[in-house]
C-alpha positions in Angstrom: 18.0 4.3 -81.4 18.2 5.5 -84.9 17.9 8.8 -86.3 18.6 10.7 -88.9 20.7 13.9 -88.8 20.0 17.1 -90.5 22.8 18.6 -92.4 23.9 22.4 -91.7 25.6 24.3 -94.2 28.7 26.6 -93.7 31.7 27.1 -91.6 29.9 25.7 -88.9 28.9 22.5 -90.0 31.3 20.2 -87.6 30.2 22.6 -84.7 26.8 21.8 -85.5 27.1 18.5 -85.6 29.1 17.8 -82.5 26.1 19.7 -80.8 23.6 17.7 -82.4 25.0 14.1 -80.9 26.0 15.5 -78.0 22.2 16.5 -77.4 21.2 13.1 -78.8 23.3 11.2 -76.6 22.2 13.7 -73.7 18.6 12.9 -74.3 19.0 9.2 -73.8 21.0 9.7 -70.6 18.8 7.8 -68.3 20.2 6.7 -65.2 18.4 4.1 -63.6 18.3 0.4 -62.1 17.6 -2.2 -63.7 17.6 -5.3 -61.0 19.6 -5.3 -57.1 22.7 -6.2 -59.9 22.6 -4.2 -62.8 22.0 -0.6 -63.1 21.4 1.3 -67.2 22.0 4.7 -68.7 24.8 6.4 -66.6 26.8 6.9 -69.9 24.8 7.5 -73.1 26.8 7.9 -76.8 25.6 9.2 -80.1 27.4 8.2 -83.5 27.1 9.8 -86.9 27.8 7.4 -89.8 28.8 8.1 -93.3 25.4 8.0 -94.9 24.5 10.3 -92.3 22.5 8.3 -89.5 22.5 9.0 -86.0 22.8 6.0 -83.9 22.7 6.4 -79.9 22.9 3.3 -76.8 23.7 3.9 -73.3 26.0 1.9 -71.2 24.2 -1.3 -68.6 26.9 -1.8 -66.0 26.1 -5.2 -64.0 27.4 -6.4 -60.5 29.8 -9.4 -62.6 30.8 -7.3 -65.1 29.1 -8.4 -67.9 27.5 -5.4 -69.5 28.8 -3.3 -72.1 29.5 0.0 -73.1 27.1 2.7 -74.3 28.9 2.6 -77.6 29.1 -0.5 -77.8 25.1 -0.1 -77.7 24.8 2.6 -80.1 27.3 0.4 -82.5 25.1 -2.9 -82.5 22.2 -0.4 -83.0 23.9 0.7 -86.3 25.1 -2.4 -87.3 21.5 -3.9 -86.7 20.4 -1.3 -89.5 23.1 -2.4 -91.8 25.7 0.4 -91.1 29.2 0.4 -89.9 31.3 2.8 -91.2 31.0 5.8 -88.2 32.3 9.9 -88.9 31.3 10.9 -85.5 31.4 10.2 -81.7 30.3 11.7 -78.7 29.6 10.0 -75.4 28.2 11.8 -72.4 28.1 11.1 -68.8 25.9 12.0 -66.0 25.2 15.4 -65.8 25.9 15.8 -69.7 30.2 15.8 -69.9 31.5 14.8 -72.6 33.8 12.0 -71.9 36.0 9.5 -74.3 35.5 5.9 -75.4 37.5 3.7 -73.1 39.8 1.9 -74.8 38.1 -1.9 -75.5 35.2 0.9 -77.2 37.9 2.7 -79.6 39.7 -1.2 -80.6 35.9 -2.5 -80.7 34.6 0.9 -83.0 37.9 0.5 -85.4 37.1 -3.1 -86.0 33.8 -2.9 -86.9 35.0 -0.6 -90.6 38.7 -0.4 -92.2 38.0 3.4 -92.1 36.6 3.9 -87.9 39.8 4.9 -86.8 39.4 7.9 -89.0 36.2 8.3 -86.9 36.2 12.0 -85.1 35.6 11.5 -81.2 34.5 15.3 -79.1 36.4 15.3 -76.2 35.9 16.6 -73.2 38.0 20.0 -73.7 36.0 21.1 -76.8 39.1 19.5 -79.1 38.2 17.3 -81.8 40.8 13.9 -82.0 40.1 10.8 -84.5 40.2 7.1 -82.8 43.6 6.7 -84.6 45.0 9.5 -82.1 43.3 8.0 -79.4 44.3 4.6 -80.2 48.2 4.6 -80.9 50.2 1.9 -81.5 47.5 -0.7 -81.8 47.8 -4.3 -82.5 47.2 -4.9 -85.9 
C-alpha cells in the first residue's frame, strides 16, 4: 500500500514520523488465515522513502516456508511504484510492538539502494539505529 506522508515541522519531526509508520504499519496488522497452510498479517512494516512515500506490506508465513517478510512486502510495494531508496522503518507485531527487521530483511533492504543501510529502523526500546548498525560486518 502506498501513501504519502505529511511532513511536520520542528524539533519533533523524527518523533512524528516514527509515530506516523508505526500507526501505518499498525493499521494493516491483520492477522488472519489464508488456506490450512498459510496464514497473513501477523507482522505488518511501514517504510518512508526519500521523496517522502509511505509504503506498508505485512508478512504471509506458509507451512514450507515459502512466504516472505512483511518488509519484504512493503519493499516490492515501493519498488513497484518506481522507489527504492528508504529513510525510515518500522515493523509491528501483533498487539502493535515494534519489532526489528530480521536479518535476510536488513541484507534484502540494503541491496535494493547504495544508501538503505543509512535507512533509520525504530526499535523496540524507543532508540533509533540505522541498518548499518544493525547489520555489521556484512558481506560486501
Amino acid at each position: 500500500m502506498k501513501k504519502q506522508a505529511e511532513q511536520k515541522a520542528g524539533p519533533d519531526q523524527e518523533t512524528f514520523l516514527f509515530e506516523k509508520l508505526r500507526l501505518s504499519a499498525c493499521e494493516v496488522l491483520n492477522p488472519r488465515p489464508l488456506s490450512k497452510h498459510a496464514h497473513a498479517g501477523s507482522t505488518a512494516a511501514a517504510i518512508l522513502t526519500d521523496r517522502g512515500t509511505l509504503f506498508t506490506g505485512v508478512c504471509i508465513d506458509t507451512s514450507c516456508s515459502m512466504g516472505f517478510c512483511a518488509e519484504h512486502a512493503a519493499a516490492a510495494a515501493m519498488v513497484t511504484a518506481g522507489e527504492h531508496r528508504i529513510v525510515k522503518l518500522v515493523a509491528v507485531t501483533e498487539g502493535g510492538a515494534v519489532v526489528p527487521p530480521c536479518g535476510r530483511c536488513r541484507e534484502f533492504l540494503c541491496q535494493l539502494h547504495d544508501q538503505n543501510d543509512r535507512c533509520e529502523v525504530l526499535l523496540g526500546d524507543g532508540s533509533v539505529k540505522t541498518l548499518a548498525e544493525l547489520l555489521p560486518d556484512r558481506w560486501n
